[in-house]
C-alpha positions in Angstrom: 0.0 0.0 0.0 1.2 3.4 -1.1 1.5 5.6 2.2 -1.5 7.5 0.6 -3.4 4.7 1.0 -2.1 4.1 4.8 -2.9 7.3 5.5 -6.2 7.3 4.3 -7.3 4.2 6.1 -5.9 5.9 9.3 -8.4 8.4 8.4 -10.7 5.9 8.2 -9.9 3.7 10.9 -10.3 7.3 13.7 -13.5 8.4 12.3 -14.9 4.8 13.1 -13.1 3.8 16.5 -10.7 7.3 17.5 -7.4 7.7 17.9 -6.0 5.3 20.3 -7.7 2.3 19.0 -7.1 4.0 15.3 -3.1 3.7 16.0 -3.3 0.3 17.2 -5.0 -1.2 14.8 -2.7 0.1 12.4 0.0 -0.8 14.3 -1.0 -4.3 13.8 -1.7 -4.5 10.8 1.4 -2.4 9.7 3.6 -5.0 11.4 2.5 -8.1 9.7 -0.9 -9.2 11.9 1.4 -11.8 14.2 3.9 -12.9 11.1 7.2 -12.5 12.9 9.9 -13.9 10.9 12.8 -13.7 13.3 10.4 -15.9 15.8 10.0 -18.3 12.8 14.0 -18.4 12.4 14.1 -18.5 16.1 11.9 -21.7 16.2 14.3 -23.3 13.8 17.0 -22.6 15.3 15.5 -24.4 18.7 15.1 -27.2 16.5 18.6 -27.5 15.2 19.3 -29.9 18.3 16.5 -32.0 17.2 17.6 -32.0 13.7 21.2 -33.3 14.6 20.7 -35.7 17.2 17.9 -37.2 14.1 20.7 -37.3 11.7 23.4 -39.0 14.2 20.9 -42.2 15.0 20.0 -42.4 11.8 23.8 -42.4 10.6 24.7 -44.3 14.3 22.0 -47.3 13.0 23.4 -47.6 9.2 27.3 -47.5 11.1 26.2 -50.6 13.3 25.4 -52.6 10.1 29.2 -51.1 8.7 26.8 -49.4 6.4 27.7 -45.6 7.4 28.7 -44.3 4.0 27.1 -46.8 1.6 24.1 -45.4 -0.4 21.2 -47.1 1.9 22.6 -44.4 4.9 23.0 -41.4 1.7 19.1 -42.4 1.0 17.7 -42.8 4.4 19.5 -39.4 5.4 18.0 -37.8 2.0 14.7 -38.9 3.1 15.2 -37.5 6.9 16.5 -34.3 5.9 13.8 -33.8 3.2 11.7 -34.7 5.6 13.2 -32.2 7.8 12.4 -29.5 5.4 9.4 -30.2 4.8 8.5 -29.9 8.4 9.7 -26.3 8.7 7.5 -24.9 5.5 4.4 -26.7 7.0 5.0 -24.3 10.1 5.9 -21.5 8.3 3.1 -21.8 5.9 0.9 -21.9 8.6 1.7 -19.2 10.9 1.8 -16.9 7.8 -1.6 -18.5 6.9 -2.5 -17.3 10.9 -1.1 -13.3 10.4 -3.1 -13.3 6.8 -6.1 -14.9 9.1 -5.8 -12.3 11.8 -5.4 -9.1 9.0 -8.7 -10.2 7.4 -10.5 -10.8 10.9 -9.0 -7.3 11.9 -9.6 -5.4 8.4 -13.5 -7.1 7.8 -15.6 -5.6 10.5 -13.5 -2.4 10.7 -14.6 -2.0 7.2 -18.2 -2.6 8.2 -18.3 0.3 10.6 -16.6 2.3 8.5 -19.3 2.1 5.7 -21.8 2.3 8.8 -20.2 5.3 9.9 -20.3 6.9 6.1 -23.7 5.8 5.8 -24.7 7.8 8.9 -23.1 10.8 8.1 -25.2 13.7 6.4 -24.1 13.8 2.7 -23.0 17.2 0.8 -26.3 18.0 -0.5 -27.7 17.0 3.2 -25.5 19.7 4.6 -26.1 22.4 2.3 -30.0 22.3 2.2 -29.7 21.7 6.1 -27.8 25.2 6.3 -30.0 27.0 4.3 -33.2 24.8 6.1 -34.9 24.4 2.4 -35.2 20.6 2.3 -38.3 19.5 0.3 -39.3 22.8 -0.4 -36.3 23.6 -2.7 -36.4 20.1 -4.3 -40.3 20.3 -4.9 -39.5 23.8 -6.7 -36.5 22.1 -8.3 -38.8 19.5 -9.6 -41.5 21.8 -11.2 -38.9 23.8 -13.1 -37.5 21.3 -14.6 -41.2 19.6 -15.5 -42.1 23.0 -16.7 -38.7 23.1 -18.9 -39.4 19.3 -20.3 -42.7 17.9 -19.7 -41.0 14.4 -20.3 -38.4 14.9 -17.6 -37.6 12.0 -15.0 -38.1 14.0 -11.8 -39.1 11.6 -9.7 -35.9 11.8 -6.8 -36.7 15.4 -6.8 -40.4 14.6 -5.9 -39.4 11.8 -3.4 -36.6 14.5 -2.0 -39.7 16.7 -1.8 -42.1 14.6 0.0 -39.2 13.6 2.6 -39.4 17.6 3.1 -38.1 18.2 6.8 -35.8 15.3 7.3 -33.2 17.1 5.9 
């Protein structure tokens, strides 16, 4: 996102739920919704031990059989290691799949109340004919000029603006 577009959904984001919540929420989602990748290279590194002591008992059982560096140990070490591997994307994967999780359950209802909050708010033309307190009365005038200038005229938002009147 462009930091036009950050800066807008900050906009956003205080109009619906105010400043403090605004600059958390931001925060969050700024910051990768829960995807840390030094705790993921952390985690793997915790596992290194693991990892090793796998390699020297699989290498320790192929050695008792005088086997240690014939190509039965070169497979089965392959297959551990590629096993290995596969292990640490399945994690990865899924605590990325989590922060992507958490942005959309953060970013979903916030957009909700902010189209609530747009929907409540008085519109331009709401404001203006609230100022100048005219309401129906200018759009029922509105609406017999222009039936007067073209009989075949669609004027029928103007009439229902009209016969709203004083909820403006």
């Amino acid at each position: 996102m462009s930091p036009t577009d950050l800066s807008r959904m900050f906009d956003t984001l205080k109009k619906s739920y105010g400043d403090g919540t605004a600059h958390a929420l931001m925060d969050f989602l700024t910051s990768g919704a829960g995807f840390n990748q030094d705790a993921i290279n952390n985690l793997f590194a915790s596992m290194q031990p693991q990892i090793e002591r796998g390699t020297e008992s699989l290498m320790n059982q192929f050695s008792a059989t005088g086997n240690r560096f014939g190509s039965g140990a070169q497979i089965g070490l392959g297959d551990f290691l590629s096993q290995v591997n596969l292990n640490e994307g399945q994690i990865e994967s899924n605590m990325y799949e989590q922060a992507i999780q958490n942005y959309l359950s953060v970013l979903m209802p916030t957009s909700a109340q902010a189209a609530q909050t747009k929907a409540n708010s008085p519109s331009t033309a709401d404001s203006i004919l609230s100022a100048l307190n005219l309401g129906g009365s200018a759009a029922g005038g509105a609406s017999a000029i222009t039936s007067a200038i073209n009989p075949n005229a669609d004027t029928s938002l103007l009439d229902t603006l009209a016969s709203v009147g004083g909820a403006f």
